[in-house]
N, C-alpha and C positions, 0 to 999 in steps of 0.2 A: 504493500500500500504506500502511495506519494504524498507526502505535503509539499504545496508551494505556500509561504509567507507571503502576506503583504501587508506594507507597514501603510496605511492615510496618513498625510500629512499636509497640511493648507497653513498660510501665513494667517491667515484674520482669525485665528482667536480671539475670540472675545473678551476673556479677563488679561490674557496677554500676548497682542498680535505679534508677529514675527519670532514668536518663540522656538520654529523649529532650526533658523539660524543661530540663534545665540551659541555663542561657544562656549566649551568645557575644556581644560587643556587643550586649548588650541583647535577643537571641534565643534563641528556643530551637535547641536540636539539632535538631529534625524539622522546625523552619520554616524554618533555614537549606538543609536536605534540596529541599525541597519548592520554593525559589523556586530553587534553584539547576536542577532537571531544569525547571520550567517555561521558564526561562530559554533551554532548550538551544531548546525551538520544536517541539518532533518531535513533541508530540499531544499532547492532554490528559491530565493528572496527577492522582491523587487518593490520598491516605494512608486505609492501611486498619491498622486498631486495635482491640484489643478494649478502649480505655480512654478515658470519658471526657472524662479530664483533656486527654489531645492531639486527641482531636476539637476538643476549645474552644480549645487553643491554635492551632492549625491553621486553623480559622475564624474567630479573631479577628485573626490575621496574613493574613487576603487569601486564605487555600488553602480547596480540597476534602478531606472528609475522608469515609468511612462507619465503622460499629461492625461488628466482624466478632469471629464467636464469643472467647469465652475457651480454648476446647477444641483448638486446634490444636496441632501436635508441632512444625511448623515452619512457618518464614516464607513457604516456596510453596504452602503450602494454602492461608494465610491471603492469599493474594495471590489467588487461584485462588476462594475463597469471592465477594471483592471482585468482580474479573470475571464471576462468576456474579450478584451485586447489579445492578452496572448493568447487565448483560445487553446490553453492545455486539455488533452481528452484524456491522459493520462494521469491525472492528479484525483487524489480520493477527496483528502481534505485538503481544505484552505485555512491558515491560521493568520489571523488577524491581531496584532500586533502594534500596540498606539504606539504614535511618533514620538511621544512625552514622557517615557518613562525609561529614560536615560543609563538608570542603576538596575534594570530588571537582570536577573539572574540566568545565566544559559543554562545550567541547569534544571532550573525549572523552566524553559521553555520545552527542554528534551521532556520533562516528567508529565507536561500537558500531551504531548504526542503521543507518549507510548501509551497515556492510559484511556487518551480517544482509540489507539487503536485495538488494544488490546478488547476495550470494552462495546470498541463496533457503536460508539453512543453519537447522537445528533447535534450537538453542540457543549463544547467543556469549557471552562473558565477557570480561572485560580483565585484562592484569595489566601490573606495570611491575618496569624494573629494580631488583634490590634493591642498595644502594649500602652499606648497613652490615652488616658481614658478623654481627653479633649477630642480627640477621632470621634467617639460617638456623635456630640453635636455640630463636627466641621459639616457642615452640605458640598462641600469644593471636594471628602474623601468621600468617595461609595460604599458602601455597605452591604453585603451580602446575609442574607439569614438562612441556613442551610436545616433540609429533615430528618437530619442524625447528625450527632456526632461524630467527626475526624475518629476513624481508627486507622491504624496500618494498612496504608493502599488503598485506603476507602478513597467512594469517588461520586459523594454525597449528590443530592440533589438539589439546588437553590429554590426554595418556597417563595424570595422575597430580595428585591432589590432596595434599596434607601439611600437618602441623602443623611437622613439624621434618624437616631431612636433613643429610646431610654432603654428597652430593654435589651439585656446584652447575654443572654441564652444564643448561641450557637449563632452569632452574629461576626463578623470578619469583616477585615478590610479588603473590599474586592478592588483586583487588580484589571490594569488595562490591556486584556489579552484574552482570544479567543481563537478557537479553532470549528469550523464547522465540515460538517459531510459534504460533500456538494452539492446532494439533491435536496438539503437542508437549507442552504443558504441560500438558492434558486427559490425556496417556496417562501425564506422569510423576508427576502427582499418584494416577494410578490403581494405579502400583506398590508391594508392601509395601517398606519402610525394608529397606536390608539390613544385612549384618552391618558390613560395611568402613563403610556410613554412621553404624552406632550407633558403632562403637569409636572411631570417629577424630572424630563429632561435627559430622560434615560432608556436609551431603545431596546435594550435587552429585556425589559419590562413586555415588550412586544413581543415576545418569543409566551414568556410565561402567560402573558393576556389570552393569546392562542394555543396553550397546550404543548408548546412544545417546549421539551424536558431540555434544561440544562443541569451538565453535572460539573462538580466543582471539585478542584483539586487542590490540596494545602501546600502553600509554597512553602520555602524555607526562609525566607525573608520577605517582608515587607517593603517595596521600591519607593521612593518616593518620587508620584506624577508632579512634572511641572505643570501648575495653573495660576501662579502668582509669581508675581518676582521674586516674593521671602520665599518660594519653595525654588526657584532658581540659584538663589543664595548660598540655601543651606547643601544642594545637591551640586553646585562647584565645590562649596569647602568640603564635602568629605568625599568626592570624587578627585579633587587636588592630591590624594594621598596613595589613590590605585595607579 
């Protein structure tokens, strides 16, 4: 079975535009993205963008990149347009991969792969413990709320996405990374947005609104996503030391 990667990446963020050039040792944001999943070895990688500017950065750092419309709502169209470019027939899963999470571990990119494949499942995600209880009410971290408990190799099922909660029962900090089947992601880019996705801002919500099963896998660390410039901040000073 094949994974090809693709990372979305677009300059107009809203809480902080041109975030996916900023540099880290001397990198950008989406190139540190992008050697970090080639890294992992699970199948070819390629950054899809409606912009330019990270195409060039992207190809002048050694990666793949294509131009994918300006018109998308969200990141899994624009993921799902890309798959439609290169037109792979060969690929089982597609792993979706945000441009913003600089410090994500190749490790656990491999541990999302083997356990979509081993478990043959329709869409897998990761999350990790959250260790600063301020996580629960940030809305800028995600939240997963999962229907068991983590045990060894377990590859639970998400009940629940959030911005904020109080109750923190088998809740995690969900991470920006996804992998779906093909015929899966074909069917969830086909569904209109629903409501729980508009209000909370969160499309995975759309999977769960429609029944379709996401499983979840415990990383081994917790990334930190850039969405402010103190989270820019803090992930140059402790990425200054790798």
């Amino acid at each position: 079975m094949k994974t090809l990667i693709i990372i979305p990446s677009r300059m107009s963020a809203t809480r902080l535009p041109g975030k996916p050039l900023l540099k880290i040792n001397g990198l950008s944001i989406i190139s540190h993205v992008f050697k970090k999943a080639e890294s992992a070895n699970i199948g070819d990688v390629i950054v899809a963008t409606e912009d330019q500017e990270i195409l060039e950065d992207v190809k002048k750092n050694g990666g793949n990149a294509i131009l994918t419309s300006k018109n998308h709502k969200t990141g899994t169209d624009r993921i799902y347009e890309a798959f439609r470019i290169i037109n792979r027939k060969d690929v089982d899963f597609v792993m979706n991969i945000q441009g913003d999470e600089p410090d994500i571990e190749i490790d656990d990119i491999k541990i999302l792969d083997t356990k979509m494949k081993s478990n043959k499942s329709k869409i897998g995600t990761m999350a990790a413990e959250i260790l600063n209880r301020k996580i629960y009410e940030n809305e800028n971290v995600v939240k997963v709320r999962i229907d068991e408990s983590f045990k060894k190799n377990s590859f639970p099922y998400a009940k629940n996405f959030m911005r904020k909660t109080n109750d923190k029962i088998d809740v995690f900090h969900h991470m920006g990374i996804y992998s779906y089947q093909v015929e899966t992601l074909k069917k969830f880019i086909s569904l209109a947005q629903s409501k729980n996705e508009l209000n909370n801002r969160l499309e995975q919500l759309r999977a769960i609104d429609n029944d379709i099963k996401i499983n979840v896998a415990l990383a081994n660390k917790s990334p930190i996503g850039v969405d402010t410039k103190e989270d820019y901040l803090a992930i140059k000073n402790i990425m200054k030391y790798k």
